[in-house]
Backbone as XML, in Angstrom:
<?xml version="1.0"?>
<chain id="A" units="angstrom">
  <residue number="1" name="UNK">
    <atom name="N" x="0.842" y="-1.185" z="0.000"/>
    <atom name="CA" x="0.000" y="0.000" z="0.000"/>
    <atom name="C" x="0.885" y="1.246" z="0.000"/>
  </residue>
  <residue number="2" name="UNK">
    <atom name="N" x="0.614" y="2.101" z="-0.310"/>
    <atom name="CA" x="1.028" y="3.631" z="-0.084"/>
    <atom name="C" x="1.543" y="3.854" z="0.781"/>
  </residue>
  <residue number="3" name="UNK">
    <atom name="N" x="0.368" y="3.728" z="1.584"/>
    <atom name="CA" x="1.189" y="3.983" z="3.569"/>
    <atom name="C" x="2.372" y="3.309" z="3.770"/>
  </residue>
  <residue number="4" name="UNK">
    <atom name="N" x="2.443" y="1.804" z="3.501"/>
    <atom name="CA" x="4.129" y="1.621" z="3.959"/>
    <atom name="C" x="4.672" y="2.084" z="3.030"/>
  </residue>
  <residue number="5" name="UNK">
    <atom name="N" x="4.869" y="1.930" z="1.611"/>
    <atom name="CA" x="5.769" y="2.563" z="0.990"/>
    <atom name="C" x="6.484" y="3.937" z="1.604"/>
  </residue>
  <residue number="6" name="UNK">
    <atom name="N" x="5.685" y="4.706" z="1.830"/>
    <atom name="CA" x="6.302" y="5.677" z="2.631"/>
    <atom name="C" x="6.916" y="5.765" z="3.749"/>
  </residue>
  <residue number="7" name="UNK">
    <atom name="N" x="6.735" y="4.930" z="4.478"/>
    <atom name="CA" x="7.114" y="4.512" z="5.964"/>
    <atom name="C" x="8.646" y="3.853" z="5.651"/>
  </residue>
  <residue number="8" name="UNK">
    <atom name="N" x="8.149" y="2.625" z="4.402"/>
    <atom name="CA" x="9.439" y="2.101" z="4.244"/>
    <atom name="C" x="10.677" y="3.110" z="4.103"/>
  </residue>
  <residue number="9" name="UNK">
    <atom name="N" x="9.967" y="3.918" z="2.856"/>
    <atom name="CA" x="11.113" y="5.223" z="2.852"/>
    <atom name="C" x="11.543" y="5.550" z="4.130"/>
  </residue>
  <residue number="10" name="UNK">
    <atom name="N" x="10.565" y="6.004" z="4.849"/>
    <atom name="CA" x="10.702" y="7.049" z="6.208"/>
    <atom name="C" x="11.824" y="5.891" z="6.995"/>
  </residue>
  <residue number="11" name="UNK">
    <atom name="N" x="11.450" y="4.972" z="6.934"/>
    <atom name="CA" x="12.447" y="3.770" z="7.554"/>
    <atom name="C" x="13.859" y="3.599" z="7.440"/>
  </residue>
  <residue number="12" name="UNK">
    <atom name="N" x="14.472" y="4.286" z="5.951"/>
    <atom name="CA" x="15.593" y="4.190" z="5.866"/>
    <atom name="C" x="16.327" y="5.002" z="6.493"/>
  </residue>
  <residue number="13" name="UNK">
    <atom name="N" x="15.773" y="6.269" z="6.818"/>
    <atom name="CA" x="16.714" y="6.942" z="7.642"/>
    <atom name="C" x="16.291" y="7.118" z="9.182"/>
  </residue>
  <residue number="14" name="UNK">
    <atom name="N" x="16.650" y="8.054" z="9.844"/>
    <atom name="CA" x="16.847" y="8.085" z="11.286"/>
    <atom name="C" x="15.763" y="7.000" z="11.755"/>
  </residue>
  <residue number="15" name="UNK">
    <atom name="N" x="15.934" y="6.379" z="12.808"/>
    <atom name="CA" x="14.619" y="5.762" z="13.333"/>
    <atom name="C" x="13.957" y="6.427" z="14.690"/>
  </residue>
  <residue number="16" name="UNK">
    <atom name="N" x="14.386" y="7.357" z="15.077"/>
    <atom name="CA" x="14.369" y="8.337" z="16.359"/>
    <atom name="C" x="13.361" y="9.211" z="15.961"/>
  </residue>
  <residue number="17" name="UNK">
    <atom name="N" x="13.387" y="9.416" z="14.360"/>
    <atom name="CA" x="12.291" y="10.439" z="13.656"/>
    <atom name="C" x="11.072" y="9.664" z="13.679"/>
  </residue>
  <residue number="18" name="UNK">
    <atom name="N" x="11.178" y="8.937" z="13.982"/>
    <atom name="CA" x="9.469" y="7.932" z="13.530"/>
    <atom name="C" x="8.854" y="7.785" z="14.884"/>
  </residue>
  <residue number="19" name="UNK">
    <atom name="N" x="7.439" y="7.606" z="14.739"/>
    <atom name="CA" x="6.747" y="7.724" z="16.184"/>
    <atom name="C" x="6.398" y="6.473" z="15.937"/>
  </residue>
  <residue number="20" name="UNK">
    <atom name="N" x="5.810" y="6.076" z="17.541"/>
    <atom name="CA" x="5.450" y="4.884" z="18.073"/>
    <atom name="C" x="4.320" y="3.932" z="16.964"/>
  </residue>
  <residue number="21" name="UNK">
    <atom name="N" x="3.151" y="4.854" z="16.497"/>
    <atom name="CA" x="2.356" y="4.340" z="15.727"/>
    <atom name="C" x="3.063" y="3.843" z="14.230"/>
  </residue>
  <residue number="22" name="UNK">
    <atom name="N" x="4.100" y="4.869" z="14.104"/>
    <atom name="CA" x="4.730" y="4.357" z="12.455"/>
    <atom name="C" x="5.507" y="3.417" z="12.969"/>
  </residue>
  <residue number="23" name="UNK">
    <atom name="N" x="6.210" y="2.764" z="13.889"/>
    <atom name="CA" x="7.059" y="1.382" z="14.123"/>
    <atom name="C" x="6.171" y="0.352" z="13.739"/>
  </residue>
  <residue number="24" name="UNK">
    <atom name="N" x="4.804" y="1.082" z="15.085"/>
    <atom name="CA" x="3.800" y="-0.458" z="15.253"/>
    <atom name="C" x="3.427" y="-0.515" z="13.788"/>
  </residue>
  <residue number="25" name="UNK">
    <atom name="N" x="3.244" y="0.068" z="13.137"/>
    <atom name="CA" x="2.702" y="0.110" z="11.358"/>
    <atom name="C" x="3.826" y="-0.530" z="10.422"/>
  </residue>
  <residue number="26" name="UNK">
    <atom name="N" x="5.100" y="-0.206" z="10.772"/>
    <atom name="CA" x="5.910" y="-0.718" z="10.336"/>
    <atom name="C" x="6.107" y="-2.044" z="10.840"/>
  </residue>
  <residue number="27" name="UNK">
    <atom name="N" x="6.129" y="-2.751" z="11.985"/>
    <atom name="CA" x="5.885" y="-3.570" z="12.742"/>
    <atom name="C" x="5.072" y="-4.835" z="11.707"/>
  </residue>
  <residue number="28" name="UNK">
    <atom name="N" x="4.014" y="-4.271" z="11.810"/>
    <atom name="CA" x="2.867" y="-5.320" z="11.412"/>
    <atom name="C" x="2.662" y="-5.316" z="10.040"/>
  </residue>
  <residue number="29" name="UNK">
    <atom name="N" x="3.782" y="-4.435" z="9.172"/>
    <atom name="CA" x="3.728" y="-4.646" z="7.219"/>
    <atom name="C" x="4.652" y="-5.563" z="7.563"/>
  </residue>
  <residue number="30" name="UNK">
    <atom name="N" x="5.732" y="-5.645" z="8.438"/>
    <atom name="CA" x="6.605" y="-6.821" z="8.061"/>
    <atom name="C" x="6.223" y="-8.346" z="8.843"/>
  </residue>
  <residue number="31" name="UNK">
    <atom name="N" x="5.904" y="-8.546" z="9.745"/>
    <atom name="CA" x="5.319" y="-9.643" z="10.543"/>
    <atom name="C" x="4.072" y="-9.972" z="10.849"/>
  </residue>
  <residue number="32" name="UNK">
    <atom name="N" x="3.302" y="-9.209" z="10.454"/>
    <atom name="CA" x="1.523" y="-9.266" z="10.458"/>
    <atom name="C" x="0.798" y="-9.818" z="11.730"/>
  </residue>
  <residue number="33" name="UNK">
    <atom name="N" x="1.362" y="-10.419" z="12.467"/>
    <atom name="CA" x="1.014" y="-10.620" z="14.004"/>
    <atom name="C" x="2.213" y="-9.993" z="15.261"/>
  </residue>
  <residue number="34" name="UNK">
    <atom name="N" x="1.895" y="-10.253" z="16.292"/>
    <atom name="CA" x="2.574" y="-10.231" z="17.234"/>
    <atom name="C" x="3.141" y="-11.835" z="17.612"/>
  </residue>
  <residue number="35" name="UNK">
    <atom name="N" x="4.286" y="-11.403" z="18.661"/>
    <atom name="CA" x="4.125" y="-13.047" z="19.227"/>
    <atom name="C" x="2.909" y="-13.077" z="20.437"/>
  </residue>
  <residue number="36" name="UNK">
    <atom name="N" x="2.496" y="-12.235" z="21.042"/>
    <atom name="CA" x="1.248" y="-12.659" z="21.936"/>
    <atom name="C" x="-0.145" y="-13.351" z="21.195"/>
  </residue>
  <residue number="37" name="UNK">
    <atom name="N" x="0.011" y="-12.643" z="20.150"/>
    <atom name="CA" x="-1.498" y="-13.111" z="18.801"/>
    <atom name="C" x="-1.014" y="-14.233" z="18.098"/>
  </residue>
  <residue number="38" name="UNK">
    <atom name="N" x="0.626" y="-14.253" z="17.989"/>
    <atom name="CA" x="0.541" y="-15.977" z="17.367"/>
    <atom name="C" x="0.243" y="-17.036" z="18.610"/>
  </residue>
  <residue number="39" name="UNK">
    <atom name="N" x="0.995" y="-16.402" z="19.221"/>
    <atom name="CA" x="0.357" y="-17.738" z="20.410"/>
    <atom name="C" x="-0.525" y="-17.867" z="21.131"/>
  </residue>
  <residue number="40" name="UNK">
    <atom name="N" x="-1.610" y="-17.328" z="21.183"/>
    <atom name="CA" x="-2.514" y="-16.737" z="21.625"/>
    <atom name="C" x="-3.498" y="-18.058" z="21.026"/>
  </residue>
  <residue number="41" name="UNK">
    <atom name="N" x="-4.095" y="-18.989" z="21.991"/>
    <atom name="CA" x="-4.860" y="-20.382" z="21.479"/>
    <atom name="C" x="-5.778" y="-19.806" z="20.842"/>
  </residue>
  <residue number="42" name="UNK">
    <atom name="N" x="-6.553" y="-20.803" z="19.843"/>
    <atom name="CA" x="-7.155" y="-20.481" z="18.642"/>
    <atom name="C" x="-8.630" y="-21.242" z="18.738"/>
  </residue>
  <residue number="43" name="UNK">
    <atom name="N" x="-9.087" y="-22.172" z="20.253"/>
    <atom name="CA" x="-10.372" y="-22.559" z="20.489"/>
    <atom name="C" x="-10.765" y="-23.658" z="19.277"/>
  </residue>
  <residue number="44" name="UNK">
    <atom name="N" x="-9.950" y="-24.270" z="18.659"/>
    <atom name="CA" x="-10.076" y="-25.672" z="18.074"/>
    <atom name="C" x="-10.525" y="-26.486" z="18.914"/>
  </residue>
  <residue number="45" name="UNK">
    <atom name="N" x="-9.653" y="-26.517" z="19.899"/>
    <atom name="CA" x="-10.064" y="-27.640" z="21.072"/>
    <atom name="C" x="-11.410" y="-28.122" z="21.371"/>
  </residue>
  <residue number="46" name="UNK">
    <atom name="N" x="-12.278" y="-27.210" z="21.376"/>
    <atom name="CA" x="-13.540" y="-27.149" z="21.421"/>
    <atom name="C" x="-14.230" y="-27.532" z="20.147"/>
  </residue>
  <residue number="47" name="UNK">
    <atom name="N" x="-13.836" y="-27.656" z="19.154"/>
    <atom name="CA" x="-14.472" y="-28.341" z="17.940"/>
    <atom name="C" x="-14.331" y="-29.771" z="18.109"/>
  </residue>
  <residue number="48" name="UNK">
    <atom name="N" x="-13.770" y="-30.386" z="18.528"/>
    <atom name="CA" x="-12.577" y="-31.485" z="18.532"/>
    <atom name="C" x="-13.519" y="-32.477" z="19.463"/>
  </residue>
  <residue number="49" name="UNK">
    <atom name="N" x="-13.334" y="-31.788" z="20.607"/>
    <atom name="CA" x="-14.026" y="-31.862" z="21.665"/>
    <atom name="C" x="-15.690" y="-32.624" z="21.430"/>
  </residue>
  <residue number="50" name="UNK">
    <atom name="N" x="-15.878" y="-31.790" z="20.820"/>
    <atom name="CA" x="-17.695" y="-31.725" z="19.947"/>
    <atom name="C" x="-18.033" y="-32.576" z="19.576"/>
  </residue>
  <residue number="51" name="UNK">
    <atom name="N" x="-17.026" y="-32.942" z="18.354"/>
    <atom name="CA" x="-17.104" y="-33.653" z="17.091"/>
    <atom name="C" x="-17.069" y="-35.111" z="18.160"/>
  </residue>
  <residue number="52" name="UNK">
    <atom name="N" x="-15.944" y="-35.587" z="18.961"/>
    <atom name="CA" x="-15.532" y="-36.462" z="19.356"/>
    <atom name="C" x="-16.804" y="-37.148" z="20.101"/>
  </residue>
  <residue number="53" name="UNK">
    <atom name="N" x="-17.147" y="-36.175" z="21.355"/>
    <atom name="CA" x="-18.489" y="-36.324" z="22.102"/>
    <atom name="C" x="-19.945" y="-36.782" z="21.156"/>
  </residue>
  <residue number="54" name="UNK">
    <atom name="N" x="-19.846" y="-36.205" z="19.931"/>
    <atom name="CA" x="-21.152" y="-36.643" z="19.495"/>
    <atom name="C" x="-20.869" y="-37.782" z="18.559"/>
  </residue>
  <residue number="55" name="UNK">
    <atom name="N" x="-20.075" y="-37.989" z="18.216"/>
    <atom name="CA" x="-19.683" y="-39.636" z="17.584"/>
    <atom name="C" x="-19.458" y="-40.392" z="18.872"/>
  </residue>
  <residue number="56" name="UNK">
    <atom name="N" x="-19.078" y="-40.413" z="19.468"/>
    <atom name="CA" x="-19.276" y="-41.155" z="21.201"/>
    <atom name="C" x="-20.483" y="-41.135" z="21.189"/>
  </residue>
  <residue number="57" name="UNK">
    <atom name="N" x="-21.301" y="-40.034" z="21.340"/>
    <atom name="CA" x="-23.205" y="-40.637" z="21.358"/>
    <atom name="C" x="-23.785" y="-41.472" z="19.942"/>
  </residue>
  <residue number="58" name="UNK">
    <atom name="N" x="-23.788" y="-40.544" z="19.150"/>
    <atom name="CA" x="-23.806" y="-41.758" z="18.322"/>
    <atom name="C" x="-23.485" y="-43.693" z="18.472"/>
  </residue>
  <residue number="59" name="UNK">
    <atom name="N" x="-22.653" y="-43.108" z="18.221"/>
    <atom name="CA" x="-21.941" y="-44.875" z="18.837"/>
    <atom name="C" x="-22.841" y="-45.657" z="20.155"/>
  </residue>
  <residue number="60" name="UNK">
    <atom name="N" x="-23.026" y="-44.807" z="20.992"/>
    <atom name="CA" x="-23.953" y="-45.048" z="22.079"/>
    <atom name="C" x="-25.558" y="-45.632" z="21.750"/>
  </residue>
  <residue number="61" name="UNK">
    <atom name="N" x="-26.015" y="-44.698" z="21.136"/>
    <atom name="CA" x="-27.210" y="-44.653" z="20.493"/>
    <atom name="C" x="-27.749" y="-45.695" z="19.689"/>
  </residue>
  <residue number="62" name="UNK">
    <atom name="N" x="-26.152" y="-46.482" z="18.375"/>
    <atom name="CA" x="-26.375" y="-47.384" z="17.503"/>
    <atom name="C" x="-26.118" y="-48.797" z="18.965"/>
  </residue>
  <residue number="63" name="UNK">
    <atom name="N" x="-25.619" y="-48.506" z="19.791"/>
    <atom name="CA" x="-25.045" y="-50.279" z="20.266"/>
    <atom name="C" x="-27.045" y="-50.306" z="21.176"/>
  </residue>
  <residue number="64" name="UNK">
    <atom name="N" x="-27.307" y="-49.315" z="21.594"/>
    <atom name="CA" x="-28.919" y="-49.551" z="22.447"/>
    <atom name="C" x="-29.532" y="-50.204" z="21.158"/>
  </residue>
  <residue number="65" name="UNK">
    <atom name="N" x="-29.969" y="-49.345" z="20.107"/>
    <atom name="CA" x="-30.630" y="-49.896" z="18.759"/>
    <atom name="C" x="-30.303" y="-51.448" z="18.605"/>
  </residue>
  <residue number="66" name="UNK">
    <atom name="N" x="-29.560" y="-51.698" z="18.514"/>
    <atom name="CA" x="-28.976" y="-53.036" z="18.129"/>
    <atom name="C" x="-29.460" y="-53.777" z="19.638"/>
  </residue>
  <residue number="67" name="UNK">
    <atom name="N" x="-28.890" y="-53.718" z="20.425"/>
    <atom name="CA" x="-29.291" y="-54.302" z="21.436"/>
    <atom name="C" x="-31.199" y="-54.860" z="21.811"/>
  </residue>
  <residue number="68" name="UNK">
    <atom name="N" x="-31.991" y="-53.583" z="21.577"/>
    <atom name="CA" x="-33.374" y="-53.295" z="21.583"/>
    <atom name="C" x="-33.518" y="-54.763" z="20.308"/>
  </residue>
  <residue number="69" name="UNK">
    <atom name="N" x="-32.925" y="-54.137" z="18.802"/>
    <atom name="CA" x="-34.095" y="-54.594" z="18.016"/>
    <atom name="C" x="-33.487" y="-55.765" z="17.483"/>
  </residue>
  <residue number="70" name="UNK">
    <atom name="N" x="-32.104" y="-56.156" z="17.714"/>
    <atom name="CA" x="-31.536" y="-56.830" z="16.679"/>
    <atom name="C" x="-31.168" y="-58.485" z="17.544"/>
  </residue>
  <residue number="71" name="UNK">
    <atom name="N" x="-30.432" y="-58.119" z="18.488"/>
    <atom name="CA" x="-29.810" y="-59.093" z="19.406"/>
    <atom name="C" x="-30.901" y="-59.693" z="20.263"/>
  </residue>
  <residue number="72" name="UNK">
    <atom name="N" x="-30.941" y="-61.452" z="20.639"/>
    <atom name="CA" x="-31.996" y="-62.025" z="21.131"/>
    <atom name="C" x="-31.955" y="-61.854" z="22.515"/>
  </residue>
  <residue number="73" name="UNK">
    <atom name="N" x="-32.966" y="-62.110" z="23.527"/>
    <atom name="CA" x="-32.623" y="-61.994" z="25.198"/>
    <atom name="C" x="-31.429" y="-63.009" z="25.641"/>
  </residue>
  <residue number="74" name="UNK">
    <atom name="N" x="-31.025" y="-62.854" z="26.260"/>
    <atom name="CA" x="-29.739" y="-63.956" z="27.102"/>
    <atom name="C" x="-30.817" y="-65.421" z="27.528"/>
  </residue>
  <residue number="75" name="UNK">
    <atom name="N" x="-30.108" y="-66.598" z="27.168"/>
    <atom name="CA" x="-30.828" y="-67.424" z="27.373"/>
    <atom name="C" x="-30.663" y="-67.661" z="29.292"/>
  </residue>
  <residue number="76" name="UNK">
    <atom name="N" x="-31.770" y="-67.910" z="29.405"/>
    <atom name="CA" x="-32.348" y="-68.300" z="31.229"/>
    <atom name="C" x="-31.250" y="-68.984" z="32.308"/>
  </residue>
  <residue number="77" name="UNK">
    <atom name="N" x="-30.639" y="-69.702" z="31.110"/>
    <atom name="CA" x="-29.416" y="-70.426" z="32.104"/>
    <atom name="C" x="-27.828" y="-69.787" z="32.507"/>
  </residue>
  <residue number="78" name="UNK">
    <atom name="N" x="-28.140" y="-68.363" z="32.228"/>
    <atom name="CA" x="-27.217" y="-67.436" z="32.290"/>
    <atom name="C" x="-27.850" y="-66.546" z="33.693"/>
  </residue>
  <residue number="79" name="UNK">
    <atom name="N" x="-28.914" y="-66.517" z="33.865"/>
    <atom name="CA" x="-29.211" y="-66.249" z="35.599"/>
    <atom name="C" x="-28.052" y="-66.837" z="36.171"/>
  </residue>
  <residue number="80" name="UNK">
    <atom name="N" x="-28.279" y="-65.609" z="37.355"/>
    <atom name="CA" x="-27.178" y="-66.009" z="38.800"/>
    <atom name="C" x="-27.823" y="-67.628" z="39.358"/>
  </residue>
  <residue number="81" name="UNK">
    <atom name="N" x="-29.336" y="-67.458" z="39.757"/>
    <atom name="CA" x="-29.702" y="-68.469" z="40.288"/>
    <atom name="C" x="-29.515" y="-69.734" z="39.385"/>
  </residue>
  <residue number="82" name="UNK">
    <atom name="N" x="-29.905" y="-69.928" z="38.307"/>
    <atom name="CA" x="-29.341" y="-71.085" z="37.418"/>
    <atom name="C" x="-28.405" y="-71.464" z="37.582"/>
  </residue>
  <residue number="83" name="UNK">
    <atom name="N" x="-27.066" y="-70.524" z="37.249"/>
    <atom name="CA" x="-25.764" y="-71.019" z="37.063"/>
    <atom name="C" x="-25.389" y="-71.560" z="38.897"/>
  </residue>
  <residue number="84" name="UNK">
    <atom name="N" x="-25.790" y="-71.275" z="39.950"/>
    <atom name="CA" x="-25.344" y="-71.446" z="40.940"/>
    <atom name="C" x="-25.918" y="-72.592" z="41.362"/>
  </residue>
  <residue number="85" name="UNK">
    <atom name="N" x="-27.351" y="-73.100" z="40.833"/>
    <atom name="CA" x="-27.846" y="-74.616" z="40.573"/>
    <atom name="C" x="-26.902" y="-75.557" z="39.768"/>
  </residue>
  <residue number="86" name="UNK">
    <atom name="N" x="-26.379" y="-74.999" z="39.037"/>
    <atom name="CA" x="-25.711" y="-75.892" z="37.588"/>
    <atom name="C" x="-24.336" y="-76.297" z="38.493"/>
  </residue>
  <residue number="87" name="UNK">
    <atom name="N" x="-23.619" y="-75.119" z="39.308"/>
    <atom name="CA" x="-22.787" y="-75.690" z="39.801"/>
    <atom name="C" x="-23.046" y="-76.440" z="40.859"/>
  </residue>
  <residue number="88" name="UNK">
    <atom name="N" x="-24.287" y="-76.647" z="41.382"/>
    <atom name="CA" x="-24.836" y="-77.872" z="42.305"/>
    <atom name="C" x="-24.712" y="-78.629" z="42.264"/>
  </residue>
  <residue number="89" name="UNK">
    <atom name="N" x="-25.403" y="-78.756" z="40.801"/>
    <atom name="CA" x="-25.811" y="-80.448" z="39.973"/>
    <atom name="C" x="-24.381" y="-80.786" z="39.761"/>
  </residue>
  <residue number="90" name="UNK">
    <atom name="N" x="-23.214" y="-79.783" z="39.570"/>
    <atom name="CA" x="-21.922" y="-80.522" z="39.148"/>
    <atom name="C" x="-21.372" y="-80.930" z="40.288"/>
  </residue>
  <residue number="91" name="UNK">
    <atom name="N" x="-21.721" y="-80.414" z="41.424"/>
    <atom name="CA" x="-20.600" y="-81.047" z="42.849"/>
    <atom name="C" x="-21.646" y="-82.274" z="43.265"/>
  </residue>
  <residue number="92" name="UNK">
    <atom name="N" x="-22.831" y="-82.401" z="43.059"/>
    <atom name="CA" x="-23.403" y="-83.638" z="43.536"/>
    <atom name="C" x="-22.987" y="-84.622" z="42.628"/>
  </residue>
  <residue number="93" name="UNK">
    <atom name="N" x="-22.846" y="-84.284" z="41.545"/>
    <atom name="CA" x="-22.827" y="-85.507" z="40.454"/>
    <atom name="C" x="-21.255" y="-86.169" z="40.306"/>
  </residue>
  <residue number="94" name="UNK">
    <atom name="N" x="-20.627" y="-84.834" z="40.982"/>
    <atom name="CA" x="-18.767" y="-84.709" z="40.711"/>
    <atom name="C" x="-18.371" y="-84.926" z="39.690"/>
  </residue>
  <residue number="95" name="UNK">
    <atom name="N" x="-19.078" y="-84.020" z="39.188"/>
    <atom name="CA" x="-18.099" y="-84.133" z="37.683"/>
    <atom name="C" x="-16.923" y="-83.139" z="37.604"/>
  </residue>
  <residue number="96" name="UNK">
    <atom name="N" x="-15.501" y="-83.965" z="36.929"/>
    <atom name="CA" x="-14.246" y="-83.296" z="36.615"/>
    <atom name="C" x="-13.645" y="-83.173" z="38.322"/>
  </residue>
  <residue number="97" name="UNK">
    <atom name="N" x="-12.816" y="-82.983" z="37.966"/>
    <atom name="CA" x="-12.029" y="-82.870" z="39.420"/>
    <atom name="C" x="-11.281" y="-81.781" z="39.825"/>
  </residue>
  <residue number="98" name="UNK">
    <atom name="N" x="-12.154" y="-80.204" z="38.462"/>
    <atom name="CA" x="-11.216" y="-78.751" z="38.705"/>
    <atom name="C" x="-12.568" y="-78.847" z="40.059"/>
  </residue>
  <residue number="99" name="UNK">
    <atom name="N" x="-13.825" y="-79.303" z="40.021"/>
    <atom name="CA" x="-14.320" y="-78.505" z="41.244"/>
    <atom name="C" x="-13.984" y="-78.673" z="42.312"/>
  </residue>
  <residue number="100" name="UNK">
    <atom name="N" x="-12.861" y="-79.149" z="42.707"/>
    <atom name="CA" x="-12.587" y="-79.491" z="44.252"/>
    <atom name="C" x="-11.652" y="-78.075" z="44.458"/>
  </residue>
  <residue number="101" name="UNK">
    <atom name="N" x="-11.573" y="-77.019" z="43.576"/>
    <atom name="CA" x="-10.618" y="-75.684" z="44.479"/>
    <atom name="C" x="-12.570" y="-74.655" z="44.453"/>
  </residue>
  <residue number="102" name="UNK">
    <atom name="N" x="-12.937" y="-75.600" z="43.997"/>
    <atom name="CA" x="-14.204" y="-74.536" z="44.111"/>
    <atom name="C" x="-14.913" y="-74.815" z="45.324"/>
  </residue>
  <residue number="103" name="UNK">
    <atom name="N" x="-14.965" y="-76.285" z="45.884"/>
    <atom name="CA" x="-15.405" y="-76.422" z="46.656"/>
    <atom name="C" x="-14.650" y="-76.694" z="48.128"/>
  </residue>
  <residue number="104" name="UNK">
    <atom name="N" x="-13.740" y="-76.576" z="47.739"/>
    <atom name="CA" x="-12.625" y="-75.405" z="49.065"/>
    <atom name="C" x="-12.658" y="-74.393" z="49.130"/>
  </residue>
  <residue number="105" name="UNK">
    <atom name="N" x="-13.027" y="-73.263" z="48.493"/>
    <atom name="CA" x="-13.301" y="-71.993" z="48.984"/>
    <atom name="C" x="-14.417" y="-71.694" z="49.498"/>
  </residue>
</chain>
């Protein structure tokens, strides 16, 4: 632009002649930020964040669906009370001989 061109000029000589606003002007034609504004976080995090959380629900959402409409009930012999009969019927009947650390504890 115009304005620095002139500045640039004004730049070549004394720098004592130039005021605070023509540095910062000069300043920001050559580096266009500061270092406080480059590093200065930029709130991505929070997209990220978002995106991540609602594919997590999602995901949530599809395993209930599936569960509800797709997958059958657990068959009956998967009860606590069943299975704790089943291991009944196996210590009366003695079958195998791992149940003897079961039936020491």
């Amino acid at each position: 632009t115009p304005d620095v061109k002139a500045l640039r000029e004004k730049e070549k000589g004394d720098w004592r002649k130039l005021t605070i606003e023509e540095k910062k002007a000069l300043y920001r034609a050559s580096f266009c930020q500061t270092f406080a504004e480059f590093q200065a976080p930029t709130g991505e995090w929070k997209g990220v964040i978002g995106w991540s959380l609602l594919l997590a629900s999602f995901s949530v959402w599809i395993y209930m669906a599936m569960k509800i409409f797709v997958y059958s009930p657990l068959p009956d012999s998967l009860s606590d009370e069943k299975q704790k009969a089943q291991l009944q019927r196996m210590l009366d009947l003695k079958v195998n001989t791992f149940l003897e650390g079961i039936v020491e504890r």
